[in-house]
N, CA, C and O atoms as CSV, one atom per row, in Angstrom:
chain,resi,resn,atom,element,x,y,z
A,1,UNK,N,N,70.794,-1.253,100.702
A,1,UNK,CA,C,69.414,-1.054,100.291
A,1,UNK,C,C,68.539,-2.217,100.739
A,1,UNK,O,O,67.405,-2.045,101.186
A,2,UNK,N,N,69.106,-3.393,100.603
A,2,UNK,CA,C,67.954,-4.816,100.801
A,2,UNK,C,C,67.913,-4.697,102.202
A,2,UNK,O,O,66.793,-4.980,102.627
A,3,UNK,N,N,69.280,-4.163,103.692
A,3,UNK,CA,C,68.768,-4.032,104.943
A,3,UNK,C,C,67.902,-3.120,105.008
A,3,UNK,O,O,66.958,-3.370,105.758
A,4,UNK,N,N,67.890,-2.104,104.463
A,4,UNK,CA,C,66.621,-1.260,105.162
A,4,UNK,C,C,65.398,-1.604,104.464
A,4,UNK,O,O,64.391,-1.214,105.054
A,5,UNK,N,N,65.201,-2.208,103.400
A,5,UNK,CA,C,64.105,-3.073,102.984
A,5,UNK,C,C,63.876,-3.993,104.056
A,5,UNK,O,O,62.941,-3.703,104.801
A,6,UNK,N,N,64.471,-4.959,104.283
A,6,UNK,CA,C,63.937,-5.911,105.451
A,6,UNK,C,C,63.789,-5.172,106.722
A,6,UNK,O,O,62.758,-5.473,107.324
A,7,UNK,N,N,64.232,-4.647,107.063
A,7,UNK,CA,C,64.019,-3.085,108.263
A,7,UNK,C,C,62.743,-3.025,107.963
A,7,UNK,O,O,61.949,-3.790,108.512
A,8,UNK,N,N,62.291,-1.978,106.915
A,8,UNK,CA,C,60.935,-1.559,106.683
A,8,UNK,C,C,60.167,-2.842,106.918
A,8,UNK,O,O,59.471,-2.936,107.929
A,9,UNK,N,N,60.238,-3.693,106.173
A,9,UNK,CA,C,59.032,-4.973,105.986
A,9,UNK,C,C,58.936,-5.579,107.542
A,9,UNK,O,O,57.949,-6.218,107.907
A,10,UNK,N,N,59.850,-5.358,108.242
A,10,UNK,CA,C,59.246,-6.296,109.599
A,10,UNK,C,C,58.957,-5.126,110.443
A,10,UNK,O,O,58.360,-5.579,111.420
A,11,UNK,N,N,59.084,-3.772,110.571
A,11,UNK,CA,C,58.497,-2.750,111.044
A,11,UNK,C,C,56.473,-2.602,110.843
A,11,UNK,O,O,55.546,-2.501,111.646
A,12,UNK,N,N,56.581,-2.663,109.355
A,12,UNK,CA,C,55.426,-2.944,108.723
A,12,UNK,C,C,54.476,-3.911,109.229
A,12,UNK,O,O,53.408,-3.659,109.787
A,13,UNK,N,N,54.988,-5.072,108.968
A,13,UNK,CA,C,54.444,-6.055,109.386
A,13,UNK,C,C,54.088,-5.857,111.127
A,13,UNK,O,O,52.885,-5.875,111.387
A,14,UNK,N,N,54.753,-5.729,111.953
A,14,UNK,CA,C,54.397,-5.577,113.207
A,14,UNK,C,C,53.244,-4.661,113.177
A,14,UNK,O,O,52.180,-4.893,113.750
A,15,UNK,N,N,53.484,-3.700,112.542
A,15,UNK,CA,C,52.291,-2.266,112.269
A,15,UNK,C,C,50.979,-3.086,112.076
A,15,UNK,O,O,50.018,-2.729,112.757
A,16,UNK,N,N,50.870,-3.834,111.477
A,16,UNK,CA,C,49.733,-4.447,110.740
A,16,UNK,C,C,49.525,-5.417,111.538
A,16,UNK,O,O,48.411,-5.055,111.917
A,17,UNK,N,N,49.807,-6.830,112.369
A,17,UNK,CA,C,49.844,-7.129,112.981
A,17,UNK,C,C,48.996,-6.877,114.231
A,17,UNK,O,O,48.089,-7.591,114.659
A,18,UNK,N,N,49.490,-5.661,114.767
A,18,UNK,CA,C,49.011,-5.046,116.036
A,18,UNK,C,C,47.671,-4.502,115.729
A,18,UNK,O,O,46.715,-4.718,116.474
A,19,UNK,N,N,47.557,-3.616,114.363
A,19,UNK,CA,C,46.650,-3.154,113.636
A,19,UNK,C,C,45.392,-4.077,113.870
A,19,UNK,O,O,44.398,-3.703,114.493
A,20,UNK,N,N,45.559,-5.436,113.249
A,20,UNK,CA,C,44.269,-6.054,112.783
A,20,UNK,C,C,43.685,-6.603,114.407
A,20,UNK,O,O,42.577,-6.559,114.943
A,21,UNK,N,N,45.117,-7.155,114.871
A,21,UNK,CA,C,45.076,-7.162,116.384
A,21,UNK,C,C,44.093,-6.493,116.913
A,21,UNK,O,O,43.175,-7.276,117.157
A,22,UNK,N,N,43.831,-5.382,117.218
A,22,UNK,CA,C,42.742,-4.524,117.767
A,22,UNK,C,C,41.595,-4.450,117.498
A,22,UNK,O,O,40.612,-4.329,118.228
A,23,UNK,N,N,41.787,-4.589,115.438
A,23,UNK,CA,C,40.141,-4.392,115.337
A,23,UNK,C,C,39.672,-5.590,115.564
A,23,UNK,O,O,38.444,-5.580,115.656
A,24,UNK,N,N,40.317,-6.970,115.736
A,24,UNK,CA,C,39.616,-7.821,115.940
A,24,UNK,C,C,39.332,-7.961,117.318
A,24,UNK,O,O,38.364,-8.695,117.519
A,25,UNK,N,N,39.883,-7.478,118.365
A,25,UNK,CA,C,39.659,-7.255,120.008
A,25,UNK,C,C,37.989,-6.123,119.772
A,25,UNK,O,O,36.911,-6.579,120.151
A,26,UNK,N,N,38.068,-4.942,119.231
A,26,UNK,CA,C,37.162,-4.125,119.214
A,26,UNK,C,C,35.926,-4.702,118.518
A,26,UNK,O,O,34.793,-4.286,118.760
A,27,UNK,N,N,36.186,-5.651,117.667
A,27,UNK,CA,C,35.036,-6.567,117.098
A,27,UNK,C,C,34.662,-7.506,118.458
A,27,UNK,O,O,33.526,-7.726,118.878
A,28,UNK,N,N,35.759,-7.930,118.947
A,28,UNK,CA,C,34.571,-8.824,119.927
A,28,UNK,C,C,34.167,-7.419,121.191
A,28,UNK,O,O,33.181,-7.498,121.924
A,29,UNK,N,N,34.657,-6.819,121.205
A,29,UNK,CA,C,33.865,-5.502,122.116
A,29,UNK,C,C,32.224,-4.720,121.945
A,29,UNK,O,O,31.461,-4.308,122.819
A,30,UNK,N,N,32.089,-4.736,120.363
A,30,UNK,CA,C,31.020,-4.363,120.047
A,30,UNK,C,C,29.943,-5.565,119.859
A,30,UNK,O,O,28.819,-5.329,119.416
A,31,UNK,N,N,30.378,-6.920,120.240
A,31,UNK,CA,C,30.088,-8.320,120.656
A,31,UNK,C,C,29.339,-7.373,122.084
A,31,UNK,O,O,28.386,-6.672,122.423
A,32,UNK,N,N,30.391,-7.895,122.456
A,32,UNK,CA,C,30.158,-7.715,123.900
A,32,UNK,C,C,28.918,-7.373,124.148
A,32,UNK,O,O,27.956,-8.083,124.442
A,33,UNK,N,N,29.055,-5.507,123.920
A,33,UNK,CA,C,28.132,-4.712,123.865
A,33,UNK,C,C,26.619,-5.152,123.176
A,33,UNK,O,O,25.511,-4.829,123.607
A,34,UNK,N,N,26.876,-5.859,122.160
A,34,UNK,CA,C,25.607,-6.369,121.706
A,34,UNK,C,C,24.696,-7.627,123.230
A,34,UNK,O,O,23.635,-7.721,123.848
A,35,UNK,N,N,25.528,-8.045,123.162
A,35,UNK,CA,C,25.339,-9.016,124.510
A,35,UNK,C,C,25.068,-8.398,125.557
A,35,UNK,O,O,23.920,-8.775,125.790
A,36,UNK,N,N,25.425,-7.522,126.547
A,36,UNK,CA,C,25.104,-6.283,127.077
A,36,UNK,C,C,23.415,-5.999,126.782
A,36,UNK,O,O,22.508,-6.134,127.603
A,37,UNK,N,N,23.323,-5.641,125.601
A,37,UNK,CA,C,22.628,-4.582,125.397
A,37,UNK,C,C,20.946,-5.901,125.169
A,37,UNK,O,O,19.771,-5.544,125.082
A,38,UNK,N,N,21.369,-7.029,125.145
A,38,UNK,CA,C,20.532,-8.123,125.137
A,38,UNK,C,C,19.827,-8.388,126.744
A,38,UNK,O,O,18.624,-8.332,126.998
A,39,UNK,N,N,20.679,-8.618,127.491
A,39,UNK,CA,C,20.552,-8.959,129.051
A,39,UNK,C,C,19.599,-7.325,129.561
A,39,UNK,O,O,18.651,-7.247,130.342
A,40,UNK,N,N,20.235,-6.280,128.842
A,40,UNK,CA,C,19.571,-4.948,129.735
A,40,UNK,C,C,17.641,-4.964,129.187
A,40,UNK,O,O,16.613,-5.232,129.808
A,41,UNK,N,N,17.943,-4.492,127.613
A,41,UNK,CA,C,16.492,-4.791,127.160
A,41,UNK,C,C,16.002,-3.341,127.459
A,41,UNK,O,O,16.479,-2.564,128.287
A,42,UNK,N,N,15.026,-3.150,126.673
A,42,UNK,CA,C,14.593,-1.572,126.370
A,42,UNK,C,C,15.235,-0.394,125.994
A,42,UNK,O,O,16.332,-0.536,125.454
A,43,UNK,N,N,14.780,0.813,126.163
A,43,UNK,CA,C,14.965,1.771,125.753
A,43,UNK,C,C,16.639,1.689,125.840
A,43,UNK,O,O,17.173,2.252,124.885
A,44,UNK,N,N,17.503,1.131,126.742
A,44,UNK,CA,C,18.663,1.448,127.065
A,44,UNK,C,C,19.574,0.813,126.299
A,44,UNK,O,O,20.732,1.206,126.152
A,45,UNK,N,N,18.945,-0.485,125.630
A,45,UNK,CA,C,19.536,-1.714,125.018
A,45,UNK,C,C,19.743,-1.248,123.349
A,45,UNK,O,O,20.575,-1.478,122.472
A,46,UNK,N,N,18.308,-0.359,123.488
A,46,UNK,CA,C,18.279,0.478,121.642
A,46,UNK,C,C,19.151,1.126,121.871
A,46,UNK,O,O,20.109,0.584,121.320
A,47,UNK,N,N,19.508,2.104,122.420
A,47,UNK,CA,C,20.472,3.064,122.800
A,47,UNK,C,C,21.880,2.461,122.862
A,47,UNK,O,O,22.768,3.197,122.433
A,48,UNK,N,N,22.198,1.409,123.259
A,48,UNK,CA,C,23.585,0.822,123.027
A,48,UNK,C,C,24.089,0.058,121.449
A,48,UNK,O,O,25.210,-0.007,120.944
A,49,UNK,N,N,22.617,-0.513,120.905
A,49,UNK,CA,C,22.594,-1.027,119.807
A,49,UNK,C,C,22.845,0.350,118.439
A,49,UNK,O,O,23.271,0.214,117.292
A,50,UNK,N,N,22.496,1.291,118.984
A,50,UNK,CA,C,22.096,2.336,118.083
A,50,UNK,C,C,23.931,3.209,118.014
A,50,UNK,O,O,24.701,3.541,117.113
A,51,UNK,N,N,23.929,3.249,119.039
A,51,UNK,CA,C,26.001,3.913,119.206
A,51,UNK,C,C,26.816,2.471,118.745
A,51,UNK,O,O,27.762,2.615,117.971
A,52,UNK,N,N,26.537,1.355,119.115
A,52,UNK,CA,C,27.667,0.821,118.418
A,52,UNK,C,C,27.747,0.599,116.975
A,52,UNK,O,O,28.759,0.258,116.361
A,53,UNK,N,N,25.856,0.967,116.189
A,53,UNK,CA,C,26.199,0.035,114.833
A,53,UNK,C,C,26.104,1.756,114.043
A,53,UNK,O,O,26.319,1.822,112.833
A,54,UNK,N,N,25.830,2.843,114.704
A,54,UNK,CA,C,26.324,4.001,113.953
A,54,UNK,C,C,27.874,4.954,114.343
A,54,UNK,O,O,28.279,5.975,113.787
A,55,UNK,N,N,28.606,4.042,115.688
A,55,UNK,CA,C,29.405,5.396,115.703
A,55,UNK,C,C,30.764,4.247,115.929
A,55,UNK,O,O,31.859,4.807,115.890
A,56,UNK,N,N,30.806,2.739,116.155
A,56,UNK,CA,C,31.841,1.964,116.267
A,56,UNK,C,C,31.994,1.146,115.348
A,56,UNK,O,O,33.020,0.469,115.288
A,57,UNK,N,N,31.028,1.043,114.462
A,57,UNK,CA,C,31.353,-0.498,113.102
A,57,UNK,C,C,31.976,0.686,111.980
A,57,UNK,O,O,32.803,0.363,111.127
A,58,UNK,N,N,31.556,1.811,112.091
A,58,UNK,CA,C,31.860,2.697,110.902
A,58,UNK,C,C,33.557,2.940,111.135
A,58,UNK,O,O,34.369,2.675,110.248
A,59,UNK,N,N,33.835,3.333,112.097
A,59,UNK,CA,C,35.243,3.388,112.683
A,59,UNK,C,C,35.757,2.079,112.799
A,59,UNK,O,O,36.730,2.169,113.547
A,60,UNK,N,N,35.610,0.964,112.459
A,60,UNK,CA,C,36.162,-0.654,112.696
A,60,UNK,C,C,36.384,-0.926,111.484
A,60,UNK,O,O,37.299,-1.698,111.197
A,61,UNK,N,N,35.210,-0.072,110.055
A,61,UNK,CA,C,35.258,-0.871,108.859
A,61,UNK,C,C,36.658,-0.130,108.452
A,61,UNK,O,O,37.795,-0.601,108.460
A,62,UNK,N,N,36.276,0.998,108.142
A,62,UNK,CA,C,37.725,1.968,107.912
A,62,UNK,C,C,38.932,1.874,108.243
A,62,UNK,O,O,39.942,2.237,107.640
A,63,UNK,N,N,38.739,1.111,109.738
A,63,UNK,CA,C,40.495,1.272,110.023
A,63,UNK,C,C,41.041,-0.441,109.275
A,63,UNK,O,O,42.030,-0.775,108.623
A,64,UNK,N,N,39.760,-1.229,109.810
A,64,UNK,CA,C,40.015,-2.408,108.731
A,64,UNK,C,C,40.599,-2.526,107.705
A,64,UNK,O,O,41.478,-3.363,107.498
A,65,UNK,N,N,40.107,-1.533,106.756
A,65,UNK,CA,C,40.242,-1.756,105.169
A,65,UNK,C,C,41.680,-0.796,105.257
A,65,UNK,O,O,42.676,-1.356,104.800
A,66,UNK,N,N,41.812,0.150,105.628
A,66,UNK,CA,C,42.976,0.965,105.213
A,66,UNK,C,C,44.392,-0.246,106.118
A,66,UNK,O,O,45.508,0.180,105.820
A,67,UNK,N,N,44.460,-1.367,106.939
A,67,UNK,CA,C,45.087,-2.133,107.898
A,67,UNK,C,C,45.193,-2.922,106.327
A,67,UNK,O,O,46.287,-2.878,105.763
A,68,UNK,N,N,44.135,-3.576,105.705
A,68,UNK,CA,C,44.460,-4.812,104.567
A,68,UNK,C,C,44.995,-3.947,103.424
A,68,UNK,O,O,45.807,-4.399,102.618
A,69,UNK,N,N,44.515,-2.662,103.365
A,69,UNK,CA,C,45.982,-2.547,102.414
A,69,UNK,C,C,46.823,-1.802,102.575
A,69,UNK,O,O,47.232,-1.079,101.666
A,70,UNK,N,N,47.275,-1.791,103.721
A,70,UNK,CA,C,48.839,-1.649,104.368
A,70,UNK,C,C,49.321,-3.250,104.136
A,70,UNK,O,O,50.280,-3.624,103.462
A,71,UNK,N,N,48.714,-3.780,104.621
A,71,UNK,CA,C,49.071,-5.411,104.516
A,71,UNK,C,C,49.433,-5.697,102.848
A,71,UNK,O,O,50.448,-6.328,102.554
A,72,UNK,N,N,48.624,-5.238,101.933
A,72,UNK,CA,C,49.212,-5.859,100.919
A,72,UNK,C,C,50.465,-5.050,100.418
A,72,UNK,O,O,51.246,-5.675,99.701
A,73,UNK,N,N,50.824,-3.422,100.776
A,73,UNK,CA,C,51.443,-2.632,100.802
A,73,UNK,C,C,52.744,-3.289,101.359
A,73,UNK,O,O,53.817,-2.865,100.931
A,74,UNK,N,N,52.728,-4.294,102.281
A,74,UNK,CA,C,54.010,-4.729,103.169
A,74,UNK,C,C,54.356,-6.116,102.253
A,74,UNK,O,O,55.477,-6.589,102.066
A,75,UNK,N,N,53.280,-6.542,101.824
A,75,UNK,CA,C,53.859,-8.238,100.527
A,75,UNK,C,C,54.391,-7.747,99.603
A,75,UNK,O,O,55.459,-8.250,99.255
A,76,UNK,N,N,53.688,-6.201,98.603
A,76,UNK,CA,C,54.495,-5.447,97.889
A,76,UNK,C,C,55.841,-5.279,98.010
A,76,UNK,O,O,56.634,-5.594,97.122
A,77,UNK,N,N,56.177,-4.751,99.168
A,77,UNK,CA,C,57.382,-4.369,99.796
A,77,UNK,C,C,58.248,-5.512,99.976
A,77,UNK,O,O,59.439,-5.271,99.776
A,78,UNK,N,N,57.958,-6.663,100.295
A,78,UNK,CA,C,58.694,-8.045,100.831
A,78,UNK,C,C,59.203,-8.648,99.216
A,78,UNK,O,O,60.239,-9.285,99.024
A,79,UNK,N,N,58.577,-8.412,98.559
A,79,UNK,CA,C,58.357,-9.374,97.120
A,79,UNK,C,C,57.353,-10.646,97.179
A,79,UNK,O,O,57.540,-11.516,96.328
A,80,UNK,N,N,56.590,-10.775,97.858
A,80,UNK,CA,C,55.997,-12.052,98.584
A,80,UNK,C,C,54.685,-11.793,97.135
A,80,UNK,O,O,54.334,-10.730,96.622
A,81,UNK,N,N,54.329,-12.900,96.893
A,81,UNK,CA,C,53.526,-13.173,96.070
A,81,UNK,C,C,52.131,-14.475,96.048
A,81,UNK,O,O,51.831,-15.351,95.237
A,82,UNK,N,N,51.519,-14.010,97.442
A,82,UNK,CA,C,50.811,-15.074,98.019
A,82,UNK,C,C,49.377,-15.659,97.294
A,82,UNK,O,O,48.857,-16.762,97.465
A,83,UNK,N,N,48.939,-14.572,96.458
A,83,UNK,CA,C,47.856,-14.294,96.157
A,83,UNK,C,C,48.096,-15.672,94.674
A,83,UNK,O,O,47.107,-16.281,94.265
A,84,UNK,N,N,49.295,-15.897,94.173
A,84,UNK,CA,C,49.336,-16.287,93.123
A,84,UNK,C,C,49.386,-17.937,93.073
A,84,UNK,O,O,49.520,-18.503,94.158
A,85,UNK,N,N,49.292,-18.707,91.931
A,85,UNK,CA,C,49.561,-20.179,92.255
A,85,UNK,C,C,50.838,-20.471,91.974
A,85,UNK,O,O,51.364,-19.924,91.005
A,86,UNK,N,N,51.448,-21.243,92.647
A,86,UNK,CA,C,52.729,-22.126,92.171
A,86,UNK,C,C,52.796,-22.809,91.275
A,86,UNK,O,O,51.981,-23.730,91.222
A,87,UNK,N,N,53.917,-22.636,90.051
A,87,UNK,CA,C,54.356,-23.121,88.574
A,87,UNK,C,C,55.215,-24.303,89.170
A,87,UNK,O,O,56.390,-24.314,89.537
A,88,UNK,N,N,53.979,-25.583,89.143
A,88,UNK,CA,C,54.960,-26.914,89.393
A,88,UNK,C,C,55.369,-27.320,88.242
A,88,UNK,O,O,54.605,-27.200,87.284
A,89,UNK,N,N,56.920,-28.006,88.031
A,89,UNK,CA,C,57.484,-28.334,86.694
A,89,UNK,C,C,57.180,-29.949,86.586
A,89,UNK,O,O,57.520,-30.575,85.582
């Protein structure tokens, strides 16, 4: 039982990992694009500003939040208890 527990938890963890991995690549993408959309200027620049902050931050926040709690889903799983303070004697 405890191998396929540690099985699961470093499966997990990679999951999540790769997960946040991206949205933080796709965060500097919609960077980018903001930057982009600075240098072009006008009608074309609203138009890039307007698709990334209605059709890519909405899809970045979501996969975000459901990624942090898979993440706490995988400390669950580990027994890991990070959030808490240490009982010095």
């Amino acid at each position: 039982m405890k191998e396929w527990r540690e099985k699961g938890v470093s499966v997990c963890r990679l999951i999540f990992g790769y997960g946040i991995m991206l949205t933080v690549f796709a965060g500097g993408a919609t960077f980018l694009g903001y930057l982009a959309a600075l240098f072009i200027g006008g009608d074309g620049a609203a138009l890039i500003c307007e698709v990334i902050y209605k059709q890519i931050f909405p899809v970045i926040i979501k996969t975000t939040t459901c990624l942090v709690l898979f993440g706490i889903f995988t400390m669950y799983l580990a027994g890991e208890k990070a959030l808490t303070p240490n009982k010095r004697k």
